[in-house]
PAVO-535707 format. One line per 4 residues: number of its first residue (from 1); for each residue x, y negated, z negated of N, C-alpha, C, CB. Coordinates in nm, 4 decimals. Glycine has a CB too. Layout:
BEGIN
NUM = X Y Z X Y Z X Y Z X Y Z; ...
END
This chain:
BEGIN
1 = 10.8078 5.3642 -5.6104 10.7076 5.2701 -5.6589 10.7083 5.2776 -5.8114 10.5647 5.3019 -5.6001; 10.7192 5.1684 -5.8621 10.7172 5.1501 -6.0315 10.5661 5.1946 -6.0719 10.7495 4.9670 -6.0892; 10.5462 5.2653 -6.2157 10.4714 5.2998 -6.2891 10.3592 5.2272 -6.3059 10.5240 5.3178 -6.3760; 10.4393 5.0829 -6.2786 10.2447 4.9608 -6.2918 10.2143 4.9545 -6.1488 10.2529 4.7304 -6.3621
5 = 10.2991 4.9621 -6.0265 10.2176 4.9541 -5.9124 10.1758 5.0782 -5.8880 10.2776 4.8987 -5.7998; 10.2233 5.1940 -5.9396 10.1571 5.3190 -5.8732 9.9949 5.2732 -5.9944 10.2778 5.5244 -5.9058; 10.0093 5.2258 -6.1330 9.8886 5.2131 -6.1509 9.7711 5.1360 -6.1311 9.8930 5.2214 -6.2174; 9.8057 5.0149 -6.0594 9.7374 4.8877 -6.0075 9.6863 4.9535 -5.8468 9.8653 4.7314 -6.0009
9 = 9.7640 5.0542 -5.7831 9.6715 5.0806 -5.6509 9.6394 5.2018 -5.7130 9.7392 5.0882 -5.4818; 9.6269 5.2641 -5.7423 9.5038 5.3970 -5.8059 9.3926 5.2984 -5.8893 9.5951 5.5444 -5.9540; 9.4336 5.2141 -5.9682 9.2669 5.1546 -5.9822 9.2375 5.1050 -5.8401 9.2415 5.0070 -6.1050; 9.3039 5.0132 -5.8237 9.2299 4.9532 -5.6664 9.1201 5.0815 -5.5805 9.3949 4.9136 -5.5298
13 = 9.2440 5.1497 -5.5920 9.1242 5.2882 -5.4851 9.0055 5.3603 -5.5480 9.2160 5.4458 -5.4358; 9.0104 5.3570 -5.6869 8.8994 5.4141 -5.7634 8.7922 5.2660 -5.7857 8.9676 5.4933 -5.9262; 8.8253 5.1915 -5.7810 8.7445 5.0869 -5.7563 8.6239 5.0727 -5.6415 8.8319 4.9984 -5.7376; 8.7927 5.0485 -5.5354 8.6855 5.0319 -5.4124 8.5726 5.1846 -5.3834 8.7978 5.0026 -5.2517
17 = 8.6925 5.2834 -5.4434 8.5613 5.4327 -5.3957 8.4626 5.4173 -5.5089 8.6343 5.6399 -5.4051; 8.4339 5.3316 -5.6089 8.3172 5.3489 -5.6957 8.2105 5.2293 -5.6304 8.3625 5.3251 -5.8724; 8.2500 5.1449 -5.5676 8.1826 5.0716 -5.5121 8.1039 5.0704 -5.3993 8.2345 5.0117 -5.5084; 8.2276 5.1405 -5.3133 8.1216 5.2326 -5.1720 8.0097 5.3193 -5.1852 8.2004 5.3384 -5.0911
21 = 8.0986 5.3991 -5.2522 7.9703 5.5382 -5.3176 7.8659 5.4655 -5.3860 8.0369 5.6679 -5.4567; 7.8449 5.3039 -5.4611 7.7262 5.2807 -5.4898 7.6850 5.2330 -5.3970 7.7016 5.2222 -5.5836; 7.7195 5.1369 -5.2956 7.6648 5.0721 -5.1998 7.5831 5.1897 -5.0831 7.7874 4.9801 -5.1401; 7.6183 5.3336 -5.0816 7.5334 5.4090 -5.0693 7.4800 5.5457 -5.1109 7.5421 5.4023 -4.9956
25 = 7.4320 5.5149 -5.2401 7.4114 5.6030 -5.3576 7.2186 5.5671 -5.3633 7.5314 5.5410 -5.5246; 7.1743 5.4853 -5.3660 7.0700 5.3953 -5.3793 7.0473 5.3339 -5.2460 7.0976 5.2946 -5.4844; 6.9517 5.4387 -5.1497 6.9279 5.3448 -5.0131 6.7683 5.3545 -4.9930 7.0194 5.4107 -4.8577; 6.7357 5.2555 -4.8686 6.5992 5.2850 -4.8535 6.6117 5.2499 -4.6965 6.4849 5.1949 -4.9556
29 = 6.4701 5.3211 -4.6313 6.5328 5.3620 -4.4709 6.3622 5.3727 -4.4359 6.6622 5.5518 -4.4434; 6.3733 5.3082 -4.3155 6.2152 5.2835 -4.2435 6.2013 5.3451 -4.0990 6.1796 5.1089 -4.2219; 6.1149 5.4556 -4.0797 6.0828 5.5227 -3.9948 5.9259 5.4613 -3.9711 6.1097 5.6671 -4.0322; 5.8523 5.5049 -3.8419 5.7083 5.5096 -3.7855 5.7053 5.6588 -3.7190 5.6754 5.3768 -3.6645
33 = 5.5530 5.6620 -3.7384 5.4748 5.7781 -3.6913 5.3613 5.7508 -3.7017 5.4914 5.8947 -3.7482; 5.2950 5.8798 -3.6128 5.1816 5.8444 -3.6318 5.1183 5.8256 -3.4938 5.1819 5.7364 -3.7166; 5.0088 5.8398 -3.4100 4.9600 5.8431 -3.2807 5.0241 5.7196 -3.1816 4.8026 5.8353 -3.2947; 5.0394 5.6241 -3.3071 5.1432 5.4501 -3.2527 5.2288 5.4340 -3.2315 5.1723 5.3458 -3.3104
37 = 5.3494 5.5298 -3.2707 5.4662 5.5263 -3.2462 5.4817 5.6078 -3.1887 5.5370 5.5172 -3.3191; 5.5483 5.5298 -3.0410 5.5843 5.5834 -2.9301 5.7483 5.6359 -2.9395 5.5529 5.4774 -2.8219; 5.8562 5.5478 -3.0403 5.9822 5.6196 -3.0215 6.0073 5.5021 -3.1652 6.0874 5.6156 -2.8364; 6.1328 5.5495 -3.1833 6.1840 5.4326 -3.3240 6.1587 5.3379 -3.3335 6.2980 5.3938 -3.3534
41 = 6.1210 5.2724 -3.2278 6.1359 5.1281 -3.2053 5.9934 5.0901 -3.1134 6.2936 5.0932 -3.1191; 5.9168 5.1471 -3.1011 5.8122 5.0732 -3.0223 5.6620 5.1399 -3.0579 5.8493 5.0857 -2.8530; 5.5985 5.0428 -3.0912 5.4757 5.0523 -3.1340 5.3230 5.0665 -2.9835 5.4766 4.9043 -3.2380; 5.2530 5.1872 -2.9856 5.1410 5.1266 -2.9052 5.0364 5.0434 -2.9417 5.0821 5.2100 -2.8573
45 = 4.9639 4.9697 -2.9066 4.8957 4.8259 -2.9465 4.7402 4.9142 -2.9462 4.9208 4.6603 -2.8040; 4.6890 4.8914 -3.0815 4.5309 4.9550 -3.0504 4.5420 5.0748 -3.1261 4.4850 4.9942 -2.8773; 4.6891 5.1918 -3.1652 4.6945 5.2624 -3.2346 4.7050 5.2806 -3.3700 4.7402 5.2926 -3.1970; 4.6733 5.3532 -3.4747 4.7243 5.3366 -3.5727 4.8582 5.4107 -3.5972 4.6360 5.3563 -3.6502
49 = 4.9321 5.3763 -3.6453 5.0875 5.3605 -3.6770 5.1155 5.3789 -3.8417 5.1421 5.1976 -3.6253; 5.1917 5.4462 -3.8741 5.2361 5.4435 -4.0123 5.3764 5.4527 -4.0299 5.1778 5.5454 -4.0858; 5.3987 5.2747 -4.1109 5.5390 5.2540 -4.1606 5.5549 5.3034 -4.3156 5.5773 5.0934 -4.1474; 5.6594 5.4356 -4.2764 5.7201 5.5564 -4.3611 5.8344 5.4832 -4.4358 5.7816 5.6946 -4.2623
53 = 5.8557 5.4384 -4.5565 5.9742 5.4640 -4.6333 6.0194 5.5230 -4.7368 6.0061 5.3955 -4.6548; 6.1557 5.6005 -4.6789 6.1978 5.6664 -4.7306 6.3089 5.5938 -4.8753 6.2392 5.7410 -4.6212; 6.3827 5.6520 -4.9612 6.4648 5.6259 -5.0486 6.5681 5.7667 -5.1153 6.3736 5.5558 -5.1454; 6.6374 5.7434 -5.1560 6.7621 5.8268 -5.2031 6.7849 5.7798 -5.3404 6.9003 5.8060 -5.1104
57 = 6.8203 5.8301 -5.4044 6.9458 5.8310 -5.5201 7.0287 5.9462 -5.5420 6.8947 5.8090 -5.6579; 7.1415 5.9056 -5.6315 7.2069 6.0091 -5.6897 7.2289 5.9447 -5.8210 7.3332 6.0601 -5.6139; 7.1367 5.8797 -5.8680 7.0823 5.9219 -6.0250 6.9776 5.9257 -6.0573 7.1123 5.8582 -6.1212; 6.9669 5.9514 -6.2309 6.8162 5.9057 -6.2566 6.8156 5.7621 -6.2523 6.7537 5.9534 -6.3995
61 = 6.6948 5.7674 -6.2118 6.5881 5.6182 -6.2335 6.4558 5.6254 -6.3551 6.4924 5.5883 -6.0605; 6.4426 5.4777 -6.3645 6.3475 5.4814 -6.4675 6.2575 5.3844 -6.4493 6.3999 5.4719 -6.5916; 6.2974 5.2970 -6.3530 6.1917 5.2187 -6.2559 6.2593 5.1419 -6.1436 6.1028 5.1083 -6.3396; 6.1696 5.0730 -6.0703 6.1763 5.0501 -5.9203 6.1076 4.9077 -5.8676 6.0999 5.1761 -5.8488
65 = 6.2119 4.7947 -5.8514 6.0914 4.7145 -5.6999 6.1190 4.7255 -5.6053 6.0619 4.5722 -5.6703; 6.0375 4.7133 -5.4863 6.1107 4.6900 -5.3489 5.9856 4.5928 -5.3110 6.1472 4.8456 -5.2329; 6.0170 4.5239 -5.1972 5.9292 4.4484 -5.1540 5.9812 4.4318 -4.9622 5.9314 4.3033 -5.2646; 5.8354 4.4124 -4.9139 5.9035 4.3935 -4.7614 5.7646 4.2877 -4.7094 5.9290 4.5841 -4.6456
69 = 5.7828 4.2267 -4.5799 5.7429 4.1398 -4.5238 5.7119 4.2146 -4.3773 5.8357 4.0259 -4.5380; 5.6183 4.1404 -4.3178 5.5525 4.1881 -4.1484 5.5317 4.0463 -4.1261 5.3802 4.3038 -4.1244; 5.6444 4.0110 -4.0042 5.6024 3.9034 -3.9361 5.5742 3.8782 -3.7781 5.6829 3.8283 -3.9713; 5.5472 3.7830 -3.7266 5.5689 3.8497 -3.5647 5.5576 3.6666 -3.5337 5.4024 4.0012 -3.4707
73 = 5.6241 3.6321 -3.4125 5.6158 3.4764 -3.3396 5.4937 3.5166 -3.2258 5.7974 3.4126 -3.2470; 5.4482 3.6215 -3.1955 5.3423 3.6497 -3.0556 5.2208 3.7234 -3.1444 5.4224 3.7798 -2.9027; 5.2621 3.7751 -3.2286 5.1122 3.8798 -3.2708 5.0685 3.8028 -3.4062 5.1522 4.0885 -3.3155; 4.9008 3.8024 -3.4001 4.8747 3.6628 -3.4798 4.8190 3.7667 -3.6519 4.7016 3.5275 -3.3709
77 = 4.7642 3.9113 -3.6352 4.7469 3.9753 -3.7027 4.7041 4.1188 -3.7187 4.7097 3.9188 -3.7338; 4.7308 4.1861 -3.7795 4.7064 4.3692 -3.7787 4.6021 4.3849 -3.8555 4.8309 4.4762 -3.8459; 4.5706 4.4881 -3.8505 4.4533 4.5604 -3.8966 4.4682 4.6689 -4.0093 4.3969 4.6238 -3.7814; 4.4346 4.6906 -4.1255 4.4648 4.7487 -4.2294 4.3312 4.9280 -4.2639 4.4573 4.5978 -4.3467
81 = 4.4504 5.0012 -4.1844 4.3805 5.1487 -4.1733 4.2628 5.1397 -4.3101 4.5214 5.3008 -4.1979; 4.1559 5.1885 -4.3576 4.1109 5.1884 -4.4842 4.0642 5.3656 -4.5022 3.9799 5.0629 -4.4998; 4.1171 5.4048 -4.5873 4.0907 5.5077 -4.6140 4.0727 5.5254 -4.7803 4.1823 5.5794 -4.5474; 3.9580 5.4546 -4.8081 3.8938 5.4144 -5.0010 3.9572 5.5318 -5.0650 3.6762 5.4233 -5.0470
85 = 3.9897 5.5231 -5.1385 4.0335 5.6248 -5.2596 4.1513 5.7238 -5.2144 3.8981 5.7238 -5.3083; 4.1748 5.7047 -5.1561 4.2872 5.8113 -5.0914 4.4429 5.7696 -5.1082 4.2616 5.8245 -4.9215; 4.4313 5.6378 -5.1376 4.5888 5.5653 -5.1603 4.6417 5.5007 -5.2981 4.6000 5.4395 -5.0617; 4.7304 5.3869 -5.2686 4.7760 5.3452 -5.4021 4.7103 5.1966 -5.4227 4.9480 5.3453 -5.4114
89 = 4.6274 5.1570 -5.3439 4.5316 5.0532 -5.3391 4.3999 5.0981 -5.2860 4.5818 4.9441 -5.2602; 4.3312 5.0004 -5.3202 4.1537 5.0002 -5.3225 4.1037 5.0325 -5.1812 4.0795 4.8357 -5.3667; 4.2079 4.9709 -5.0726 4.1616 4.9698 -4.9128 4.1962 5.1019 -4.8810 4.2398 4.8570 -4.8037; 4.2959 5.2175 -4.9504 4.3735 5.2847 -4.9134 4.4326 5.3331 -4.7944 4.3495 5.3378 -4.9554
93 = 4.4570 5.2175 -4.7550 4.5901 5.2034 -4.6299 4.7324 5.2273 -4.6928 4.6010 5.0299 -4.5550; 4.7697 5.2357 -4.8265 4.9290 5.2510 -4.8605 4.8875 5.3853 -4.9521 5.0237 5.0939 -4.9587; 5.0035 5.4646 -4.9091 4.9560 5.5964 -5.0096 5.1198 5.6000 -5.0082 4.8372 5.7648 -4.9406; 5.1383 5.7119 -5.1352 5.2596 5.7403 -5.1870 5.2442 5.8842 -5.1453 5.2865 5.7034 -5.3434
97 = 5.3772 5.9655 -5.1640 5.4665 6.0849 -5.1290 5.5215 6.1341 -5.1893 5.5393 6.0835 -5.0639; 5.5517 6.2686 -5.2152 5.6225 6.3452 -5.3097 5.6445 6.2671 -5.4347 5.7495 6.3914 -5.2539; 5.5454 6.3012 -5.5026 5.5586 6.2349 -5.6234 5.5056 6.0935 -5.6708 5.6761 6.2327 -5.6350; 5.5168 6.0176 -5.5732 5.5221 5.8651 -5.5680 5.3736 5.8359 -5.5710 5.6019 5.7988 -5.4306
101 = 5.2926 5.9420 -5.5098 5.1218 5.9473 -5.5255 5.0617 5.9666 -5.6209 5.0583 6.0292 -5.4655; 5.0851 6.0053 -5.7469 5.0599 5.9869 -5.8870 5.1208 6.0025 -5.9834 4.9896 6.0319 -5.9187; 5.1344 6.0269 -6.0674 5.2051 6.0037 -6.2081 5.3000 6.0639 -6.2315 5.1414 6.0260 -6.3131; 5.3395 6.1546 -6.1459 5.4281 6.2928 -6.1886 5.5760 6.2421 -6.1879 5.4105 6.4358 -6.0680
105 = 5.5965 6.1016 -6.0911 5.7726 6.0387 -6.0947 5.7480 5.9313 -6.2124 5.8450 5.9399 -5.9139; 5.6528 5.8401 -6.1887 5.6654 5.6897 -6.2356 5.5378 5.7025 -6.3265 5.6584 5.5560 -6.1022; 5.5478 5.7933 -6.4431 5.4410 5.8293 -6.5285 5.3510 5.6899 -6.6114 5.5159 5.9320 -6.6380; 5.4251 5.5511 -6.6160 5.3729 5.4990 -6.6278 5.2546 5.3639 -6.5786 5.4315 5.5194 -6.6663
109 = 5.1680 5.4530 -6.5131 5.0622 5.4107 -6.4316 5.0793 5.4311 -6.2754 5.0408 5.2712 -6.4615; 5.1628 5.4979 -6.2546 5.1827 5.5246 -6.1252 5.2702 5.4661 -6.0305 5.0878 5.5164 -6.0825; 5.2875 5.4675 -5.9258 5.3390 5.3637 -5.8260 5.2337 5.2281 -5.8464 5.3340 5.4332 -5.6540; 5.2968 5.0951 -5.8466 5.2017 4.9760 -5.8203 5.2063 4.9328 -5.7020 5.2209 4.8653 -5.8963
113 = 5.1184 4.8737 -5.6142 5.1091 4.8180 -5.4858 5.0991 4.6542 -5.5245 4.9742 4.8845 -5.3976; 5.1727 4.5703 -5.4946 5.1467 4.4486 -5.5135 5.1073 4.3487 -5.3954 5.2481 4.4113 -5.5753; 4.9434 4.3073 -5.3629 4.9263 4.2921 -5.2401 4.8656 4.1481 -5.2563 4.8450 4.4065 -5.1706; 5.0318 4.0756 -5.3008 5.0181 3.9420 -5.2715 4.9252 3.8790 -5.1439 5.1491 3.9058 -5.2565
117 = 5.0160 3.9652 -5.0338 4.8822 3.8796 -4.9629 4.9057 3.9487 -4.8098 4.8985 3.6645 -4.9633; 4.7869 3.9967 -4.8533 4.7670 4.1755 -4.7781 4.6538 4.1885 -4.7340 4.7766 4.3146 -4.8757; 4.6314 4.0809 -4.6135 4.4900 4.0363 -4.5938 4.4586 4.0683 -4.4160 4.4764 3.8508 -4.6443; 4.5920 4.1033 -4.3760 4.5578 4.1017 -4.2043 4.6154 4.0082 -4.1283 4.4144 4.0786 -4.1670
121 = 4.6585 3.8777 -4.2141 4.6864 3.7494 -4.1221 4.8693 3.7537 -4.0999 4.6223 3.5798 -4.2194; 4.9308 3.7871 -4.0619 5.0636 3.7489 -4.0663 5.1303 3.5983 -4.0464 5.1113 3.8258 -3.9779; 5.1781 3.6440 -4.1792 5.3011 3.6886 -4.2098 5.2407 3.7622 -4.2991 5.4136 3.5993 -4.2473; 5.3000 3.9310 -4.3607 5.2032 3.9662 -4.4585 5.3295 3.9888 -4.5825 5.0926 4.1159 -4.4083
125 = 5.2520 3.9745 -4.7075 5.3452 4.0571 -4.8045 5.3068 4.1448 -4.9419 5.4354 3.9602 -4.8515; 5.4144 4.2277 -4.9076 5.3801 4.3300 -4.9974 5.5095 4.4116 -5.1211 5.3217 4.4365 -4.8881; 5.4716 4.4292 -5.1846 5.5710 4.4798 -5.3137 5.5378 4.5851 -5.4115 5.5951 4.3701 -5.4048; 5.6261 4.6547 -5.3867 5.5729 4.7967 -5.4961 5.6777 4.8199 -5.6549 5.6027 4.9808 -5.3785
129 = 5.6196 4.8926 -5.7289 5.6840 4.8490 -5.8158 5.6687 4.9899 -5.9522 5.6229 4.6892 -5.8404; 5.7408 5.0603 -5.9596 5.7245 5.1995 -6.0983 5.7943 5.1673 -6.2063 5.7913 5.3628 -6.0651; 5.7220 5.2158 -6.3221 5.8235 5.2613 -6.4486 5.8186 5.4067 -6.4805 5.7851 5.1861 -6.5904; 5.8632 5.4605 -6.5415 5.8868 5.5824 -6.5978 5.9287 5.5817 -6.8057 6.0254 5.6371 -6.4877
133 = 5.8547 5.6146 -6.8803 5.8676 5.6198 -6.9629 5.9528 5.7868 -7.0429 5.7509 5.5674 -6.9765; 5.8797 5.9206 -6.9619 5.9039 6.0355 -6.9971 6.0003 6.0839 -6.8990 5.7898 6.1082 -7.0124; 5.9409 6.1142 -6.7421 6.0723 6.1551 -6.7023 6.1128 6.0940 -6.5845 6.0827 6.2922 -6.6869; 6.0819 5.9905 -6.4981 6.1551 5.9296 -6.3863 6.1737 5.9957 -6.3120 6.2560 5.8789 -6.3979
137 = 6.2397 5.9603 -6.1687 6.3112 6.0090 -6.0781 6.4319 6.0282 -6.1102 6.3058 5.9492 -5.9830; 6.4555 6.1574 -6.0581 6.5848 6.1864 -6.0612 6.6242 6.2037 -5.9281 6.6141 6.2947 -6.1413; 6.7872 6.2037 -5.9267 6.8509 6.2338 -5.8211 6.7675 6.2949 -5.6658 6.9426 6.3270 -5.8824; 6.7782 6.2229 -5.5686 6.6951 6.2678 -5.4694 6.7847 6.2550 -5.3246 6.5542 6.1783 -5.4742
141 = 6.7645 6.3389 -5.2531 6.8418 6.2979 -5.0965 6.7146 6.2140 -5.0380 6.8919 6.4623 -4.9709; 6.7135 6.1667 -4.9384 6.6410 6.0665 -4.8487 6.4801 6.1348 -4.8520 6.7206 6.0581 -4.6732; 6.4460 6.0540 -4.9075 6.2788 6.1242 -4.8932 6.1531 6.0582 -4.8583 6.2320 6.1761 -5.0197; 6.0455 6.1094 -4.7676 5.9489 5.9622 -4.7749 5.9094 5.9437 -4.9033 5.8061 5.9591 -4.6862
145 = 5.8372 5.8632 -4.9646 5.8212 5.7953 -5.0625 5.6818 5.6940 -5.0621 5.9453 5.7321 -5.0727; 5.6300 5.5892 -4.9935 5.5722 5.5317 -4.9830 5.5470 5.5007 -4.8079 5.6097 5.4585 -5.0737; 5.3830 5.4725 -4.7858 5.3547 5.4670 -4.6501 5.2804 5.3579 -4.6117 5.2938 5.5753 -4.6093; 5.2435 5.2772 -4.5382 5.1230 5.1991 -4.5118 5.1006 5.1958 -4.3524 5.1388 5.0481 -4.5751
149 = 4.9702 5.1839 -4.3146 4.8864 5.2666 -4.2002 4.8140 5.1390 -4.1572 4.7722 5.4097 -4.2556; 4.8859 5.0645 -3.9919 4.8277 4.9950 -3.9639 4.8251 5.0009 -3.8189 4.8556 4.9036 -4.0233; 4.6879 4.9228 -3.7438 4.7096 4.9031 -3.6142 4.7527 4.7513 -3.5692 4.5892 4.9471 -3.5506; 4.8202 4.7320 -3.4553 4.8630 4.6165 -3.4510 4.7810 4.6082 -3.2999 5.0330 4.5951 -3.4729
153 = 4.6587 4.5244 -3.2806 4.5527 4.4616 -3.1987 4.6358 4.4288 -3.0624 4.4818 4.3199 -3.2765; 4.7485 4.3572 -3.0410 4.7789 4.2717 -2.9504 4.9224 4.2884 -2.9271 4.7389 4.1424 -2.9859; 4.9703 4.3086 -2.7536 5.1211 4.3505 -2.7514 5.2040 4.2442 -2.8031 5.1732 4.3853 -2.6084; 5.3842 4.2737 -2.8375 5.4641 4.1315 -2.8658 5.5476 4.2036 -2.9533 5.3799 3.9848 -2.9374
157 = 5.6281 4.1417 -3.0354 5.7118 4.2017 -3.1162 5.6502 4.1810 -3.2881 5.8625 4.1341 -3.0806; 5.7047 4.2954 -3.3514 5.6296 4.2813 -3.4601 5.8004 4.3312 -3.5683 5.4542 4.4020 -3.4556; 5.8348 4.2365 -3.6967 5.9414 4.2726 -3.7293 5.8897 4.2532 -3.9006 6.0696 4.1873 -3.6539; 5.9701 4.3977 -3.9661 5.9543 4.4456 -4.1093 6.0914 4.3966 -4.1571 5.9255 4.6180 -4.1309
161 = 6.0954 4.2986 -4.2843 6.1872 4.2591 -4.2906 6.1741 4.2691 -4.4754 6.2035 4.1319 -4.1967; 6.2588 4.3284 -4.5555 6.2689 4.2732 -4.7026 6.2402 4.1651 -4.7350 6.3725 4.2738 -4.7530; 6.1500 4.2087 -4.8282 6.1265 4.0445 -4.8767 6.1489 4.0830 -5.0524 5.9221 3.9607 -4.8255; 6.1080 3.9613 -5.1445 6.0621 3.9415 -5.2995 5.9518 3.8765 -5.3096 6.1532 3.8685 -5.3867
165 = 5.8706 3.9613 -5.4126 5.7855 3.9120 -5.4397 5.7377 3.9085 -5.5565 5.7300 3.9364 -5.3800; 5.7155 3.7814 -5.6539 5.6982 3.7641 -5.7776 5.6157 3.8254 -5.8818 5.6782 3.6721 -5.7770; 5.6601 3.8953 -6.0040 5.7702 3.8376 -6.0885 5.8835 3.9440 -6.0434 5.7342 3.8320 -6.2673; 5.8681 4.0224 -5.9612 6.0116 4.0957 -5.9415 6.1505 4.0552 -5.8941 5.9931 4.1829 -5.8628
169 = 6.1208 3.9842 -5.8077 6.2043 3.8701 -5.7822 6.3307 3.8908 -5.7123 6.2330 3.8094 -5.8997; 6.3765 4.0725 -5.6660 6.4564 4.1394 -5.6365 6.4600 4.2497 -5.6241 6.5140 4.1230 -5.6763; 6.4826 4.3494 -5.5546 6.4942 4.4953 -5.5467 6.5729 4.5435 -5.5756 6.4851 4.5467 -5.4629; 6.5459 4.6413 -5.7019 6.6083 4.6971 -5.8283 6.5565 4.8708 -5.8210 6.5415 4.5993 -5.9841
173 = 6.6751 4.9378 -5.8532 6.6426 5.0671 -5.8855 6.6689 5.0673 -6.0317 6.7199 5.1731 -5.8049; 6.6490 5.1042 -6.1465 6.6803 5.0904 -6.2458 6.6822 5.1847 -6.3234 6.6362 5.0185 -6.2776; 6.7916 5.2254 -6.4420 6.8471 5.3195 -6.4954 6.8881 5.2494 -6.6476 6.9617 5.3745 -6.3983; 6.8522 5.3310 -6.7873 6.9364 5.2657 -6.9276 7.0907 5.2679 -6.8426 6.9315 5.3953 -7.1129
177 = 7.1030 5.1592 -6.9667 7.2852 5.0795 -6.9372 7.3667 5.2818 -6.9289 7.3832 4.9196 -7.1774; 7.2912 5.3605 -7.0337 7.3778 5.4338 -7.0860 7.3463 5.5549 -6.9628 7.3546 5.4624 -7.2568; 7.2894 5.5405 -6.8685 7.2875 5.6527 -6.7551 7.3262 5.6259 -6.6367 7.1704 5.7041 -6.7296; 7.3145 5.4345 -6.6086 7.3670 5.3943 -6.4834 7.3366 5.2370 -6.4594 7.3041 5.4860 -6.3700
181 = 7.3094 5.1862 -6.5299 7.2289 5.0353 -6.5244 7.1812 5.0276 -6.3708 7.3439 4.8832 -6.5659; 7.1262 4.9231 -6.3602 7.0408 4.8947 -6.2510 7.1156 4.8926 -6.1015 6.9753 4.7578 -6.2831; 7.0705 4.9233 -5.9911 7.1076 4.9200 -5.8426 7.0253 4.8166 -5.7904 7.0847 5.0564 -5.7625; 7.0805 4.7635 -5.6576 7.0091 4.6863 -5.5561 7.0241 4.7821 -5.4598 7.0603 4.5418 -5.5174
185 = 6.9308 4.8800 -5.4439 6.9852 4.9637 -5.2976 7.0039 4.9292 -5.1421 6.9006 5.0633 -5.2785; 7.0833 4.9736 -5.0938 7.0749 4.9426 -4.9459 6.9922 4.9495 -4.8747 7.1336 4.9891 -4.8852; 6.9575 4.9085 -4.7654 6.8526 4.9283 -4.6255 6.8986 4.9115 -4.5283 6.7432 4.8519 -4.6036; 6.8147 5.0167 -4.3834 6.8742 4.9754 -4.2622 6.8060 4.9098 -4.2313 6.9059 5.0462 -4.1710
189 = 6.7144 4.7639 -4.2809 6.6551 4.6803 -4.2152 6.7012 4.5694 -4.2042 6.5594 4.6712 -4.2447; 6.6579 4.4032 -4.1316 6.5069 4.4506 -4.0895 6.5306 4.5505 -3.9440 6.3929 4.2896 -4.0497; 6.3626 4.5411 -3.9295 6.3504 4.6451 -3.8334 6.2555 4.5705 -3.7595 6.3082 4.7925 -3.8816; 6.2943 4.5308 -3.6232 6.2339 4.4861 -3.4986 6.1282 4.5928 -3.3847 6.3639 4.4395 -3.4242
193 = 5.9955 4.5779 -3.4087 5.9221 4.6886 -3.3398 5.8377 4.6148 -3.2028 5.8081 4.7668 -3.4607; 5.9184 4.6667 -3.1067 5.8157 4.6433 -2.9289 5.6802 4.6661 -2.9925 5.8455 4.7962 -2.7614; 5.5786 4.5751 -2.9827 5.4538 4.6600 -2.9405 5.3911 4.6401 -2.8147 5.3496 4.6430 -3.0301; 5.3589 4.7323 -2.7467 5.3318 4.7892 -2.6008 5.1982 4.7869 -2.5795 5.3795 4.9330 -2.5742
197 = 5.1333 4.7726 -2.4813 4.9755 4.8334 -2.4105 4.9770 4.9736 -2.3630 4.9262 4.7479 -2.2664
END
């Protein structure tokens, strides 16, 4: 093999391996628990339930959106756990995790809850959102991160799906140009949940 094709497939392969390794370098991953969740996938109706997400990196970050959606074609609306002062909103049904619960990752003002429209009626939506000015997240294996605590009234299917929600407009992990510029991380969603009697 000549000197430019042995060097045209060694980039190719350092390419494609810099591309994989980002495509899962930056992920985010949705578990339930909680008295409601009966197994990965199926919700009991009447319980409260808490949808857990987790996230990864293997760099620093210096801020964050993600945004997700609850819709259902049979279930007309859920019920929003309230536990006042205890979370990252006023109802405190969404609380944060290792770190993500006050200032200590996303020092500037905390995790944000953005509760466009976070009222009970589905379709619902919601968007969270950090900066970090001093020290960010750094490098993390899969961790929970953010939670929200609901009961869902009535059996049928109930499905968590990514969404955007404005002005973020996209889900971004974000890093200076000079440490890693910005990610869109992966997810294993959406995520389709039985709910049961």
């Amino acid at each position: 093999m000549s000197g430019t094709r042995l060097k045209i497939c060694a980039f190719v392969i350092l390419t494609l391996a810099m591309m994989s390794s980002g495509a899962i370098a930056d992920d985010v991953k949705v578990k339930i628990s909680g008295p409601g969740a009966v197994d990965a996938n199926t919700i009991k109706a009447g319980e409260k339930v808490s949808v857990d997400i987790y996230a990864a990196t293997d760099t620093a970050r210096t801020g964050f959106t993600l945004g997700f959606t609850l819709k259902s074609k049979d279930i007309s609306n859920v019920i929003h756990v309230a536990d006042s002062g205890n979370g990252l909103n006023k109802n405190g049904d969404i609380k944060g995790h290792n770190g993500w619960n006050d200032k200590s990752v996303w020092d500037f003002g905390g995790v944000f809850a953005v509760e466009r429209d976070w009222d009970g009626k589905l379709p619902e939506l919601l968007g969270f959102g950090g900066l970090s000015i001093k020290k960010g997240w750094e490098p993390t294996d899969l961790t929970k991160t953010i939670s929200f605590e609901i009961i869902v009234p009535e059996a049928g299917t109930l499905v968590l799906d990514s969404a955007y929600y404005p002005p973020g407009g996209k889900w971004l992990f974000s890093s200076p140009p000079r440490l890693a510029g910005p990610s869109s991380p992966g997810w294993d969603g959406p995520h389709t949940f039985k709910v049961v009697k």
